[in-house]
Each structure stands twice: as structure tokens, then as C-alpha cells.
C-alpha positions as a Markdown table, in Angstrom:
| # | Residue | x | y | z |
|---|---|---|---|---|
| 1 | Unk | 2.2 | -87.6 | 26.3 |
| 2 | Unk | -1.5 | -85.8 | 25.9 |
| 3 | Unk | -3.5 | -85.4 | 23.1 |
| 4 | Unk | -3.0 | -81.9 | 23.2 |
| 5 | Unk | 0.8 | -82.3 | 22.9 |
| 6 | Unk | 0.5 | -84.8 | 20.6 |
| 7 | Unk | -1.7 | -82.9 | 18.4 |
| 8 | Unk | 1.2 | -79.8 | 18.5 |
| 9 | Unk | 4.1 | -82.1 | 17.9 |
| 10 | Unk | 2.2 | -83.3 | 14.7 |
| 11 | Unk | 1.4 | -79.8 | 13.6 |
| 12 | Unk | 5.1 | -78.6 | 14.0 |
| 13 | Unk | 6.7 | -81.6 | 12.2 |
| 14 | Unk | 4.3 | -81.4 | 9.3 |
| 15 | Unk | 4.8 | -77.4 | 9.0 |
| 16 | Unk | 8.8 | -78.0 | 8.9 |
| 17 | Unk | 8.1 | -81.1 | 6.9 |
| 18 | Unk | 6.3 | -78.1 | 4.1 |
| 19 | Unk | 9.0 | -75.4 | 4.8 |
| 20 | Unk | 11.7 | -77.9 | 4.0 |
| 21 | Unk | 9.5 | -79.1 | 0.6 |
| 22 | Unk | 9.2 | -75.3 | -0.4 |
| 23 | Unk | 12.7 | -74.2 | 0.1 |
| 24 | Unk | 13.5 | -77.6 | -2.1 |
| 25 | Unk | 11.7 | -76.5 | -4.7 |
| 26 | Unk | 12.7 | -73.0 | -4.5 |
| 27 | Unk | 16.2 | -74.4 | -4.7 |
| 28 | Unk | 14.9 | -76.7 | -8.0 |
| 29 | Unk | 13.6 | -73.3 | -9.5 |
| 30 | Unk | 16.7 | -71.5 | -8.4 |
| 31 | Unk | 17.7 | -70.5 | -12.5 |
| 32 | Unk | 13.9 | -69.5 | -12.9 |
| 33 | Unk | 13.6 | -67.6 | -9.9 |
| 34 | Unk | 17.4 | -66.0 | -11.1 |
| 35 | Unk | 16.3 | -65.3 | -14.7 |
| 36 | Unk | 12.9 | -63.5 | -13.6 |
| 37 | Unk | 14.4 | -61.2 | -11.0 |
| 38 | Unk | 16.7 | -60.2 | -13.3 |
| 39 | Unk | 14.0 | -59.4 | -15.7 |
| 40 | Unk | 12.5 | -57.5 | -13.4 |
| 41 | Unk | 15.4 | -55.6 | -11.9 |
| 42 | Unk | 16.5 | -54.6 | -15.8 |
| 43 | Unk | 12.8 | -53.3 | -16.5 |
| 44 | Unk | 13.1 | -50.7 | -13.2 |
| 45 | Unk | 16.3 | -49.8 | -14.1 |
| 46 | Unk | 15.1 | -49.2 | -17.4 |
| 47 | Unk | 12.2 | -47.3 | -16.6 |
| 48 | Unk | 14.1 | -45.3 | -13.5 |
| 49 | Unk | 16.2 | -43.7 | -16.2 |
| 50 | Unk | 14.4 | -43.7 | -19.7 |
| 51 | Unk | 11.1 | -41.9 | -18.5 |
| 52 | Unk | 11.7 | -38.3 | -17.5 |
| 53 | Unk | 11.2 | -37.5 | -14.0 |
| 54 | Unk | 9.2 | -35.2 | -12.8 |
| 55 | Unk | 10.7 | -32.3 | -11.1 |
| 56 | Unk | 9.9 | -30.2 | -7.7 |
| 57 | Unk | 10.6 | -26.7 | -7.1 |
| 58 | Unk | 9.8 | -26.0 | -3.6 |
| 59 | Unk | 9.9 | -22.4 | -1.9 |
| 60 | Unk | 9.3 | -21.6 | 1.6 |
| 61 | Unk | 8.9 | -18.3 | 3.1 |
| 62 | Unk | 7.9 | -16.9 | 6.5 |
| 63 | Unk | 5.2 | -13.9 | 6.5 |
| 64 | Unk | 4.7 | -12.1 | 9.6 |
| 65 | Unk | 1.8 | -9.9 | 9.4 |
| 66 | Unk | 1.3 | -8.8 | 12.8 |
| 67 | Unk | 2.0 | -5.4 | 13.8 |
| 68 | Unk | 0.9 | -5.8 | 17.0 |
| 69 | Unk | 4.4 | -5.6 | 18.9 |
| 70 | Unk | 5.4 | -2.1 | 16.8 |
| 71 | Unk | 1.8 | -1.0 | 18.4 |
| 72 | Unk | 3.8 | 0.4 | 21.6 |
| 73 | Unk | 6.4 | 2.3 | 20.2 |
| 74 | Unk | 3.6 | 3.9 | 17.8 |
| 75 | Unk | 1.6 | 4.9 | 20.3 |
| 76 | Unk | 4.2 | 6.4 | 22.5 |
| 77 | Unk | 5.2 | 8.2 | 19.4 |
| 78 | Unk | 2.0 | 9.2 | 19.1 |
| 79 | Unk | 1.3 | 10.8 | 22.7 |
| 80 | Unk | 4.6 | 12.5 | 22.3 |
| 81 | Unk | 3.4 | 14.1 | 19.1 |
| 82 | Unk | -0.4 | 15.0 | 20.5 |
| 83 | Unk | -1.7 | 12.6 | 18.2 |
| 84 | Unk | -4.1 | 9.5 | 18.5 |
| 85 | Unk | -2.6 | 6.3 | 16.7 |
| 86 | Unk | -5.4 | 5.0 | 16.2 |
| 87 | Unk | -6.1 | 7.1 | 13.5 |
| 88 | Unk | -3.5 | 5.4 | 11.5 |
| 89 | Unk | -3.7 | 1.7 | 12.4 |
| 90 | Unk | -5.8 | -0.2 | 9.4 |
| 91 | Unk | -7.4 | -3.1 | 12.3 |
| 92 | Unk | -8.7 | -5.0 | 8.9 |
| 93 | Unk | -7.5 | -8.7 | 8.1 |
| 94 | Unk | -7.1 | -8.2 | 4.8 |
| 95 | Unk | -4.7 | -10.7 | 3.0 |
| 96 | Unk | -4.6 | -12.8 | 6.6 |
| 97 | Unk | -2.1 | -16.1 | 6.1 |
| 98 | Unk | -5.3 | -18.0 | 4.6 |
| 99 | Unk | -6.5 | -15.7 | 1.9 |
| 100 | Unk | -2.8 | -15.4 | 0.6 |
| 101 | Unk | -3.1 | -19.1 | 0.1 |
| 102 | Unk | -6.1 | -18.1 | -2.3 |
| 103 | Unk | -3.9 | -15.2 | -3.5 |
| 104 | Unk | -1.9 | -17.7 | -5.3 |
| 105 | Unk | -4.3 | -19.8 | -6.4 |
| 106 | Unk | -5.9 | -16.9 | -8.3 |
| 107 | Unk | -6.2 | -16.6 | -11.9 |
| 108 | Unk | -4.9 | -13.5 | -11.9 |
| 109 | Unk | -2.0 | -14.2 | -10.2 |
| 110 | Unk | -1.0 | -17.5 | -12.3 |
| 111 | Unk | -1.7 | -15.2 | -15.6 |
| 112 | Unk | 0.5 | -12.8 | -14.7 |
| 113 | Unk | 3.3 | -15.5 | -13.8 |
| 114 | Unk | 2.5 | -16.9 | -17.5 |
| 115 | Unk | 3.3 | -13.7 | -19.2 |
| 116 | Unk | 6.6 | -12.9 | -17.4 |
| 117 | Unk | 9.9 | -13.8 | -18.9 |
| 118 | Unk | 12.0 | -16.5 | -17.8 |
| 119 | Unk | 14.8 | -15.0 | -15.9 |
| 120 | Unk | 17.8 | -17.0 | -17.4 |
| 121 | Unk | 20.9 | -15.6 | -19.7 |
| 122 | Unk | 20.3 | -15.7 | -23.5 |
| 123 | Unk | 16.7 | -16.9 | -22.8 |
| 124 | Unk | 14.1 | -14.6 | -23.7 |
| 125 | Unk | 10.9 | -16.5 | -24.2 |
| 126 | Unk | 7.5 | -16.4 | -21.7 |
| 127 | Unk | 6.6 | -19.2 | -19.5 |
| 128 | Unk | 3.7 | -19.6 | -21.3 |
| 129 | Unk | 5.8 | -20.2 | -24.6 |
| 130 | Unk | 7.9 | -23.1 | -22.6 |
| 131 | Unk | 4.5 | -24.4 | -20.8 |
| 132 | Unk | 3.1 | -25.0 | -24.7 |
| 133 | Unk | 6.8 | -26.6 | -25.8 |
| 134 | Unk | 7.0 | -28.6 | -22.9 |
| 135 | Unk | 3.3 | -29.6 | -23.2 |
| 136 | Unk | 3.5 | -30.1 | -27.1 |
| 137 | Unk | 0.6 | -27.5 | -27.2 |
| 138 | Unk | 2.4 | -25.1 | -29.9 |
| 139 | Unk | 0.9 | -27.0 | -32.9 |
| 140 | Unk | -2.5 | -26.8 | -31.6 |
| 141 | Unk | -2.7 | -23.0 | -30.5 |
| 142 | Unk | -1.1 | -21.8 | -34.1 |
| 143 | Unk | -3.7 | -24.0 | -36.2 |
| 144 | Unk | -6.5 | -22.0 | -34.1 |
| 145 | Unk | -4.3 | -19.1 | -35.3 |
| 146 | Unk | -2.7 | -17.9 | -31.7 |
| 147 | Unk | 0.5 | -16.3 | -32.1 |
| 148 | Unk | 2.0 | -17.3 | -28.8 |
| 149 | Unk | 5.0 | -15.2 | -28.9 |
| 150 | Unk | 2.9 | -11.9 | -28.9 |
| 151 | Unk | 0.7 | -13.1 | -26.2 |
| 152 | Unk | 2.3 | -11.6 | -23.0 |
| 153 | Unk | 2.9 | -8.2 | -25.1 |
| 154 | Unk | -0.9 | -8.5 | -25.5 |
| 155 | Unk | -3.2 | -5.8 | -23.1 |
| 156 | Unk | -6.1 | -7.5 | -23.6 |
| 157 | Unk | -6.5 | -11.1 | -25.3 |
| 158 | Unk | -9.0 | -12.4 | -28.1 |
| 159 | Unk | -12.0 | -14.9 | -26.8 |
| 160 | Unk | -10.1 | -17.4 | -28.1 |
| 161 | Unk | -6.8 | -16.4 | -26.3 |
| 162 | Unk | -7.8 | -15.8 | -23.3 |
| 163 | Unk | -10.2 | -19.3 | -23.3 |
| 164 | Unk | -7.5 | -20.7 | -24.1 |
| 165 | Unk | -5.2 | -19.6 | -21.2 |
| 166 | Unk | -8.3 | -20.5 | -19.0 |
| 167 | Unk | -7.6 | -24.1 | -19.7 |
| 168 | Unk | -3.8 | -23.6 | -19.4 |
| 169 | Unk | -4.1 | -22.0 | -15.8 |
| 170 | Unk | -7.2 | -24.4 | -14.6 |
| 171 | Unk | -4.6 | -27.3 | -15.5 |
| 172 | Unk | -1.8 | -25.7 | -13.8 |
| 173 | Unk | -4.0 | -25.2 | -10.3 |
| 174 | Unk | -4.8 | -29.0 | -10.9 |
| 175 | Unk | -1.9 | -30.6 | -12.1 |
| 176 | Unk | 1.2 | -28.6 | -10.9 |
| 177 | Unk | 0.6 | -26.2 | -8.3 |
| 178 | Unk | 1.3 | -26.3 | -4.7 |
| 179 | Unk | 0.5 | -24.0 | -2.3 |
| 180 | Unk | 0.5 | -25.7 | 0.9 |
| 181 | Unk | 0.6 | -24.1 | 4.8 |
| 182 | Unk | 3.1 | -27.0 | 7.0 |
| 183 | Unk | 1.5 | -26.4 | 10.3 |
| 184 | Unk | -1.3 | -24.6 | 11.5 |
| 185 | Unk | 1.1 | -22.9 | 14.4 |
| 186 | Unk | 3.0 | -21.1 | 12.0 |
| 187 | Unk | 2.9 | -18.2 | 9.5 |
| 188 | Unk | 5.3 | -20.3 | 7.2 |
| 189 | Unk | 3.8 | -21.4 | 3.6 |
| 190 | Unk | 5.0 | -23.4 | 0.7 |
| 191 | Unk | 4.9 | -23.3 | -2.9 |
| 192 | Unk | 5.4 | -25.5 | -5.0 |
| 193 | Unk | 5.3 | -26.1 | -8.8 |
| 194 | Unk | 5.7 | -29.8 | -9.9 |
| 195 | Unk | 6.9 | -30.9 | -13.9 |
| 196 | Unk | 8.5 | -32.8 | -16.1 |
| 197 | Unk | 10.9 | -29.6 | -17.4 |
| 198 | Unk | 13.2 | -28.3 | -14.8 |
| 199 | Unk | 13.6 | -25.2 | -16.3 |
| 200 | Unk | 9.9 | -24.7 | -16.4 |
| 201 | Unk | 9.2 | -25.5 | -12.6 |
| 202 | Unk | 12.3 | -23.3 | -11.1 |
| 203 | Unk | 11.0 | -20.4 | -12.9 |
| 204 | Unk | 7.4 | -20.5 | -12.8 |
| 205 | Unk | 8.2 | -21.0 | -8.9 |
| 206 | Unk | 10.1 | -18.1 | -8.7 |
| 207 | Unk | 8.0 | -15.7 | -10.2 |
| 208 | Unk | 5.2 | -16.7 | -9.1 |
| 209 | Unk | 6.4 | -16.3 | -5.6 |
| 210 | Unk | 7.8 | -12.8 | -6.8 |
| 211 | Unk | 4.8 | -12.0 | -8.5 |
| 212 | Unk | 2.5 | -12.7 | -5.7 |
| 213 | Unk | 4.5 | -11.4 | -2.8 |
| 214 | Unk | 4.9 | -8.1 | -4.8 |
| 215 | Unk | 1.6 | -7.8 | -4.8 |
| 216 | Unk | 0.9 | -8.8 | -1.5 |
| 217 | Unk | 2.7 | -5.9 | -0.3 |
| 218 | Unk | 2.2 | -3.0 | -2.1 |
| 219 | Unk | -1.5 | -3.6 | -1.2 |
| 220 | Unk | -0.8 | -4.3 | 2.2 |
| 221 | Unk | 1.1 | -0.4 | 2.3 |
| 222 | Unk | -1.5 | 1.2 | -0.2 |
| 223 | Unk | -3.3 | 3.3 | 2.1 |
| 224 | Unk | 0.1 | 4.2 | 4.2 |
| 225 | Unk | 1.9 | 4.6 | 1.5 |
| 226 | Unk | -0.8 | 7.4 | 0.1 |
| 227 | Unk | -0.9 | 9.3 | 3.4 |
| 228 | Unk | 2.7 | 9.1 | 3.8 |
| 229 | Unk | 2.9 | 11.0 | -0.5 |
| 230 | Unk | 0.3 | 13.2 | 0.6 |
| 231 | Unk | 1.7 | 14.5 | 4.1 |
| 232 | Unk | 4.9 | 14.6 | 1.9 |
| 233 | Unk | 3.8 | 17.0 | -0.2 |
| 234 | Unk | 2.3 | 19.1 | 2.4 |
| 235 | Unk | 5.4 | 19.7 | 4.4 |
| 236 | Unk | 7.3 | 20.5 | 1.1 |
| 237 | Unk | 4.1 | 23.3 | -0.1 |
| 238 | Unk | 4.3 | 24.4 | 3.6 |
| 239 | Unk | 8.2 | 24.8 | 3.7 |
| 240 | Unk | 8.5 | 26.8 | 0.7 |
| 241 | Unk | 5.6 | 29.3 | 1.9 |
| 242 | Unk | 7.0 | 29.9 | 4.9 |
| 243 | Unk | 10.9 | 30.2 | 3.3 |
| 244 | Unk | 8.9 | 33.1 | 1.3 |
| 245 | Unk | 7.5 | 34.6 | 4.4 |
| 246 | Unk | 11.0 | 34.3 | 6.2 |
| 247 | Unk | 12.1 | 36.3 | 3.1 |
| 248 | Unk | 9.7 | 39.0 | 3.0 |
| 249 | Unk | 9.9 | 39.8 | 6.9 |
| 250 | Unk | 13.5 | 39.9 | 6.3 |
| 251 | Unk | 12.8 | 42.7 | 3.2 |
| 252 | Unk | 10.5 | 44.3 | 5.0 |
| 253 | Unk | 13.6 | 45.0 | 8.5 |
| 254 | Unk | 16.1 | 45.9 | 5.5 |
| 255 | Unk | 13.9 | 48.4 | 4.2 |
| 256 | Unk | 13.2 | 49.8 | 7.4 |
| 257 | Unk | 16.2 | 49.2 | 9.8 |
| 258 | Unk | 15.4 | 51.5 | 12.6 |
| 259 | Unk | 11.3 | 51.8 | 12.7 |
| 260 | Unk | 9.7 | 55.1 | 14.4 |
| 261 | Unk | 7.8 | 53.5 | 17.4 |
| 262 | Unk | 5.8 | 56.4 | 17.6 |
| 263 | Unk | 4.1 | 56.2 | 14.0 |
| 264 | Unk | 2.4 | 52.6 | 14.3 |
| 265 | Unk | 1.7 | 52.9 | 10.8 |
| 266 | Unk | 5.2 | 51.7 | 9.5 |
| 267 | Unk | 4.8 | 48.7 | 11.8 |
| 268 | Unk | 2.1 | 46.6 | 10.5 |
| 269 | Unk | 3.9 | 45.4 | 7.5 |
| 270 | Unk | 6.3 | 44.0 | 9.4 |
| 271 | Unk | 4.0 | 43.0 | 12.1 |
| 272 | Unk | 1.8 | 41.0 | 9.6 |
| 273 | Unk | 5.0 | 39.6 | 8.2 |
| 274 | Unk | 6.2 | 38.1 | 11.8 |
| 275 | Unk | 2.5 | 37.0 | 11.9 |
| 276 | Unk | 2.7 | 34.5 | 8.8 |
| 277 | Unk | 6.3 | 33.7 | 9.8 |
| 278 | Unk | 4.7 | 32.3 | 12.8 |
| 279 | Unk | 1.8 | 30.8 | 11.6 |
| 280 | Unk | 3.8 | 28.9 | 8.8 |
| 281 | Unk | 6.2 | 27.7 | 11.4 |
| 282 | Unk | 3.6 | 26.1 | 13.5 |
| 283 | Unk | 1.6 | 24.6 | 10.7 |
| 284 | Unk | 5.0 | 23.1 | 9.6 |
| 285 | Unk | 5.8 | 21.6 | 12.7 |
| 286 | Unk | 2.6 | 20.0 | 13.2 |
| 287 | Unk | 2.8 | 18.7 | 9.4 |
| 288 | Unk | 6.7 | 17.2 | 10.5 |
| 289 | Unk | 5.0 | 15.6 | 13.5 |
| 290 | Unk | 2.4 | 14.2 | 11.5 |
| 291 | Unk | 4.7 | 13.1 | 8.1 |
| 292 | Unk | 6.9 | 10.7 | 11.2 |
| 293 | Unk | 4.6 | 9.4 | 12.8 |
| 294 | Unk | 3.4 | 8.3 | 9.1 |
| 295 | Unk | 6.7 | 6.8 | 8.1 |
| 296 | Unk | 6.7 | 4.9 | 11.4 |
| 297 | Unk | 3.1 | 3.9 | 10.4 |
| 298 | Unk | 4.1 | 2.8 | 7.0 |
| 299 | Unk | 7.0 | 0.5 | 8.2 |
| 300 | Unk | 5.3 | -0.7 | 10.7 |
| 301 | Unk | 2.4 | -1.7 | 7.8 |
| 302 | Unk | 5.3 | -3.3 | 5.7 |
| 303 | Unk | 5.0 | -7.0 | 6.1 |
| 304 | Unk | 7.9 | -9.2 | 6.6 |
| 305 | Unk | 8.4 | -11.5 | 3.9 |
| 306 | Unk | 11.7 | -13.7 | 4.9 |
| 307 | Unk | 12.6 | -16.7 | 2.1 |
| 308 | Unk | 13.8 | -19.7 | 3.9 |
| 309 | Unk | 14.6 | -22.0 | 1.0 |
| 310 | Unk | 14.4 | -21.5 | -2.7 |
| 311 | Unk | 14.6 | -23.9 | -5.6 |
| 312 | Unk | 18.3 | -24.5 | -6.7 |
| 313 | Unk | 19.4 | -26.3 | -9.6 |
| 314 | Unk | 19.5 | -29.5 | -10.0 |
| 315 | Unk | 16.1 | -29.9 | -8.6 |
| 316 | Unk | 14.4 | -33.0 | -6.7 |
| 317 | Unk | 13.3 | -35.4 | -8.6 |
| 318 | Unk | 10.9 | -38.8 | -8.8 |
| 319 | Unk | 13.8 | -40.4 | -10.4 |
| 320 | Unk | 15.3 | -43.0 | -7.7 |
| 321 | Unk | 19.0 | -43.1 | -7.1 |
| 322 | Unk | 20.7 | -46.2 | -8.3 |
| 323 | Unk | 21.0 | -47.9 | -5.0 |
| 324 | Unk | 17.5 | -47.6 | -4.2 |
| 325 | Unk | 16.1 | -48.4 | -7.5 |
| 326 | Unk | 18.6 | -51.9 | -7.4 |
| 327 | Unk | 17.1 | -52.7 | -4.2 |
| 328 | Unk | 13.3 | -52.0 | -4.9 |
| 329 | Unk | 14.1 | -54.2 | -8.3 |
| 330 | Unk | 15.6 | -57.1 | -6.7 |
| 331 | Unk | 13.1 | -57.0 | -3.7 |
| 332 | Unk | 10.5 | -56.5 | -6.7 |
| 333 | Unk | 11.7 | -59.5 | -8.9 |
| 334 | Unk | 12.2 | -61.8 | -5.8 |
| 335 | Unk | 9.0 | -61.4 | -4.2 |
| 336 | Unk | 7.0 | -61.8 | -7.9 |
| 337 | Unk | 9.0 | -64.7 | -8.5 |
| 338 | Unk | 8.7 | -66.8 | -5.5 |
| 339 | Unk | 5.0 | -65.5 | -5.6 |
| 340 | Unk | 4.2 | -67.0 | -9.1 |
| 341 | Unk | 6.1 | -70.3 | -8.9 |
| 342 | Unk | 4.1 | -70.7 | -5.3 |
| 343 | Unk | 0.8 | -70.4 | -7.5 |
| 344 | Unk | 2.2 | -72.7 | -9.9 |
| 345 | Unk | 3.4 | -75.4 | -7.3 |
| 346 | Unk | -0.3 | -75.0 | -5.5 |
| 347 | Unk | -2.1 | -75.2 | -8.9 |
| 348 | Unk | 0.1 | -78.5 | -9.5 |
| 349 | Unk | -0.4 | -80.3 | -6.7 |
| 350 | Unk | -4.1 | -79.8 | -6.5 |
């Protein structure tokens, strides 16, 4: 035998000779290493289920704001009618997927969701009224002398009221709020609102999201929707003048059935009358080409807004399930345990 083997056959025996020593002792401590893990596994358990969890309402929705695939059929509308589309296609990328991320960061859009109602049977109080509950806030904002339940009746809040829903909705982008885009790739975006109250988080979620998306899309079809009322209107003035006209030309060839077509005289009224018939029915059909082509414009400027998933009760939770917390506790108490008496067994022997 080497020195080399030598050496590695007295390394080996002494290292088995420790492992052997340890698991001894571990053995010896068996009651103390029993007794603390069980400490520790009752503490989890106890403070799995005796602190509240905090809740997550999660809402994922798919936006597609590109029109660029209704652009063909618009156009060809478009050439059929004598028209240029282009004339009606808004190119500006106005509420693209990254400033509707901002959108619902905005303070505007987080008061608004404050002020609305919760949307629950026999449950008529604000979200702002169950954020100051939950939040143990009430006390405070009546000694400064806010009436919370008239605050989202209010049009325009004190300096006091509306500093203090500054605070409210600056905690709320810091503390709660999610608003979070999965992948790059996609047009898909979450939101989220994280709390301790269930109740609070599903509906803040919600109406936020409605809220927001509302928003999103009546200014999104603003300047559609406006040419689409005004063309409207047009058609409907145009229509009734030339019903009148129709009427008068159809007066004027009752009062005179059989016309002399010697004296021209007696002809122009009802040769002025044809006149307007046919200039009111050419201006009409040009206002009917125009008032389609603007409802196809005006779909076609509607985004698609598609939910995927919506928060449900019960919500997920922090709050481990009882398998899980059992395991974490006894892998918890057994590692702190061994861990402890090691240092004590090392302190000991040096």
C-alpha cells in the first residue's frame, strides 16, 4: 500500500468514524430533536391559519388593436363607393398596448374605481368606504372631519379630501396594484389587485378593469363615432327634403294632369320640381355611400377587448394548504433542530 492510499483509507475511516458519532448523538437527542420540531411545526400551523392571508384577484384580457387586416375590405369598399379610405383611417398610436399599461396606473383611473359602488346584493357602500374599513382609516378621516359616505357623490372634493385620496391611490399603485404585460409577443395584459379583504380585491379588480377598458374604447371610437352622428344626421335632413320635393312634384302633375306642350310656361314648375327631385336624390346617395363606409370605419375602429380569466370567488391566497404547510414545518423544525444541537455539540467539544 502507498502513501497516497494510505492517506485516503485514513480519511474515509475517520469521516465514517464522525458520521457514526453524529447520528449517535442525534439518536441521544432524539426527544429534543422530537420536542423542537414539534414546536416549530405547531407555530406554522399556527401562523398558516391565524394571520389573514392576503388575497389575489387576477384578470387577463386580450386587446387587439390593429386594424390593419379590416384595411382591405375598407378600401375595396371604398373604391366601390368613389371614395379614398384614407380619409377615414386615424394612422395615430394613441392608447398602443404600453400607454394602456399607464392608463391604469393613472390617478384618474384609480379615483374613479374608488368612487364606484361595489357590485354585490344588499351591499351598497364605495370602495373607498371598504378600503378605509379594511385599512382601519375611518377613525382618522372623520376626526379631520371627512364624511366618507358622501365622498363619491362629491363633484369636486375639499383640499383636504382630495389630499387625502392622493395618499389612498399613491398607496394603492405601491402596495396593491398589478398591472403587468406576460410576454412581450403578445397583446395580452394582467391586472391585478392584491389584499388582505377578498371582497375588496375582486371588486376593485373588476371595476377597475371595467372602468378602464370603458374608457379605453369610447376614446379609441370618438372621432368615428362623431362622423358616423354627423353623416347620420345628414342623410336623415336630406331624406326628408327630398320626401318634400317628391311630394310637391307629385302636387304640381295632379294639378296639371295633361300639360299644354305648346305653352312652356306651365312647364317650369314642374320642371324645377323634377330638378330638386333629382338633385336631392343624388346628394342622398352620395350621403348613404358615405354614412357605410363610416359604420364600416367605426367597427373596424372598435377595439377587441376579449376577457380570458376573471377573479372568481374563493380567491387565491398566501395561505398554504395543510399538506404543504405540515411539510415546510417538519422540514423547518428538523433542519433548526439538528442545526442548533450541531452548534452545541461543536461548542462542547472545543
Amino acid at each position: 500500500m502507498n502513501k497516497n492510499n494510505y492517506e485516503e483509507s485514513i480519511s474515509l475511516s475517520f469521516l465514517f468514524k464522525e458520521i457514526k458519532l453524529f447520528i449517535f448523538f442525534l439518536l441521544k437527542n432524539k426527544h429534543k430533536i422530537v420536542l423542537f420540531t414539534s414546536c416549530i411545526l405547531f407555530f406554522t400551523i399556527s401562523y398558516n391559519y391565524l394571520i389573514k392571508p392576503t388575497y389575489y384577484a387576477r384578470t387577463t384580457f386580450v386587446l387587439d388593436n390593429n386594424s390593419e387586416n379590416s384595411m382591405g375590405d375598407l378600401s375595396s369598399i371604398a373604391s366601390l363607393a368613389g371614395l379614398n379610405a384614407s380619409s377615414f383611417i386615424d394612422a395615430s398610436s394613441l392608447f398602443q398596448i404600453d400607454n394602456i399599461q399607464e392608463l391604469y396606473r393613472s390617478d384618474k383611473m384609480i379615483r374613479k374605481t374608488l368612487m364606484s359602488k361595489i357590485k354585490e346584493p344588499k351591499n351598497n357602500l364605495s370602495l373607498i368606504e371598504l378600503l378605509l374599513k379594511e385599512e382601519k382609516l375611518e377613525k382618522k378621516w372623520n376626526n379631520l372631519g371627512v364624511d366618507i359616505n358622501k365622498l363619491n357623490s362629491k363633484k369636486n372634493l375639499t383640499r383636504l379630501e382630495d389630499s387625502l385620496t392622493k395618499d389612498i391611490i399613491k398607496s394603492i399603485k405601491k402596495n396593491y396594484l398589478l398591472v403587468d404585460k406576460p410576454s412581450r409577443k403578445t397583446t395580452i395584459l394582467e391586472i391585478g389587485f392584491n389584499h388582505k379583504s377578498e371582497k375588496l380585491a375582486k371588486n376593485f379588480n373588476h371595476n377597475l378593469v371595467k372602468i378602464v377598458n370603458q374608457f379605453y374604447n369610447e376614446t379609441k371610437t370618438l372621432k368615428t363615432g362623431s362622423n358616423l352622428k354627423i353623416l347620420q344626421r345628414q342623410s336623415d335632413s336630406v331624406k326628408n327634403i327630398l320626401d318634400t320635393s317628391i311630394m310637391i312634384l307629385a302636387e304640381i302633375d295632379q294639378r296639371i294632369p295633361n300639360p299644354n306642350p305648346l305653352t312652356k310656361v306651365s312647364l317650369v314648375p314642374y320642371q324645377k320640381a323634377m330638378i330638386d327631385v333629382q338633385a336631392n336624390s343624388t346628394i342622398y346617395k352620395e350621403l348613404l355611400k358615405q354614412l357605410e363606409l363610416a359604420k364600416v370605419t367605426h367597427r373596424n375602429k372598435t377595439p377587441l377587448i376579449q376577457l380570458i380569466d376573471e377573479p372568481i370567488y374563493p380567491l387565491e391566497n398566501s395561505r398554504w394548504k395543510l399538506l404543504k404547510t405540515l411539510l415546510y414545518g417538519l422540514c423547518f423544525g428538523f433542519g433548526i433542530s439538528i442545526l442548533l444541537l450541531s452548534i452545541k455539540r461543536i461548542f462542547k467539544t472545543s
